[in-house]
N, C-alpha and C positions, 0 to 999 in steps of 0.2 A: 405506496407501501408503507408498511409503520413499523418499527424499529424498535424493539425497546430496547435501553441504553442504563445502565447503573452506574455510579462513580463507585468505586471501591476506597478509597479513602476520604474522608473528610476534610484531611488537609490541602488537597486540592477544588475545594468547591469555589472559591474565586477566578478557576477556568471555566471558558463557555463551554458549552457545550459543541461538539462538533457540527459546523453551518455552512451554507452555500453565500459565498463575495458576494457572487449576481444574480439575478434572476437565470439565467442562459448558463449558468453553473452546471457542470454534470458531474465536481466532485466537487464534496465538503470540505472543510479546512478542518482537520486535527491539529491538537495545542499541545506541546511537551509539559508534561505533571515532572517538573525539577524542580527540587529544594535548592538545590546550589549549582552553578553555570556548569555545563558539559562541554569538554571541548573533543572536540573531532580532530587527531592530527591527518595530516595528508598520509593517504593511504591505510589508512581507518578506518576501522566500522563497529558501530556503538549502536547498543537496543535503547531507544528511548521511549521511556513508559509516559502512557497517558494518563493512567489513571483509571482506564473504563474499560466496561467490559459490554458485549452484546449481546441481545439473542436474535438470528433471526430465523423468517420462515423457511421451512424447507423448500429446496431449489432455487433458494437465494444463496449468493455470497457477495462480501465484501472485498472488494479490490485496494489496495493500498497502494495509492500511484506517489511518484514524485511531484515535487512542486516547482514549474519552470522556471521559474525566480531564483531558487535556493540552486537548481542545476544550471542554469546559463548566468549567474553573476558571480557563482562561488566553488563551482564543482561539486555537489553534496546532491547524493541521488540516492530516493528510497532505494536497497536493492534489493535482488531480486522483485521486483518489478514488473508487472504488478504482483505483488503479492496476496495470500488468500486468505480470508477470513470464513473458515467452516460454520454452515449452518449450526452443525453441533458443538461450537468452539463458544468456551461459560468462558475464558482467562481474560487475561488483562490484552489489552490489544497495544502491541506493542512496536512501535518504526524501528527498520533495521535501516541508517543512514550510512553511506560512506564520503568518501573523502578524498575524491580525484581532484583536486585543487592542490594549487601547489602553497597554501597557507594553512593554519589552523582557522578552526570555525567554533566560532562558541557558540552554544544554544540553551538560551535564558529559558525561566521558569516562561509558561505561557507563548513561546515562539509558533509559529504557524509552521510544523515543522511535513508534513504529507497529506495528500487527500485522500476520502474516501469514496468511490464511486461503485454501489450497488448494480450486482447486475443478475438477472436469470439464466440459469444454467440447467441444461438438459443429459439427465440418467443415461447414459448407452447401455447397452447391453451388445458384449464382443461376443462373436460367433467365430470359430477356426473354420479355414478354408484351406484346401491346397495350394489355391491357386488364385491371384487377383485378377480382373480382367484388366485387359491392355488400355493403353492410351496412346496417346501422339507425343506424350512427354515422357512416360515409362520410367525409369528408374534415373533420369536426369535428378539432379541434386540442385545445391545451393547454385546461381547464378548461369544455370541452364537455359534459362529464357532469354537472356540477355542484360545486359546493364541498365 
């Protein structure tokens, strides 16, 4: 799929572009667009701007995941999680990170700070019914199935 991708300021164009580590890669590495270091206190949450903005095709979106590095060595997790990048969304695309570490976290100009993993999404159209049909699980909730 093709993606086009604009930087919105020029003062960040010594950031790459957002890229896939490995081949076997299913999300890109986005870069924080900081002029001066950001710190994350514990139990924090800070928008960190990239820089860039997208368009894509309709019935696409962009998923904004955490990066398991930044969440299992420091507690810092995109959240909301995945988060959504609307087909029709022109802004800046922007990481909402927090801060369940029990330290501060700084995050330098150009830090690999979330990924992005495109994926196809399917229109519903809801219909009202009175009534749903039954199942073997019915109206069981969270941890109904078993542990």
């Amino acid at each position: 799929m093709l993606v086009k991708i604009t930087r919105l300021s020029q003062d960040f164009n010594d950031l790459p572009l957002p890229s896939y580590s490995t081949i076997g890669s299913a999300g890109m590495d986005i870069y924080a667009a900081v002029s001066n270091n950001l710190i994350i206190n514990p139990s924090s949450t800070v928008m960190v701007p990239t820089n860039l903005a997208i368009e894509l095709e309709p019935g696409y979106e962009c998923q904004v995941r955490s990066r398991s590095g930044l969440a299992a060595k420091y507690g810092i997790f995109a959240l909301n999680a995945p988060g959504t990048i609307d087909s029709d969304y022109r802004g800046e695309v922007k990481v909402i990170l927090s801060n369940f570490g029990s330290e501060p976290f700084t995050i330098n100009r150009g830090d690999r700070i979330a990924q992005l993993v495109f994926a196809k999404y399917e229109v519903a159209s809801l219909v009202e019914v009175n009534k749903l049909s039954e199942t073997d699980r019915g109206t069981g909730g969270f941890g109904s199935t078993g542990v």
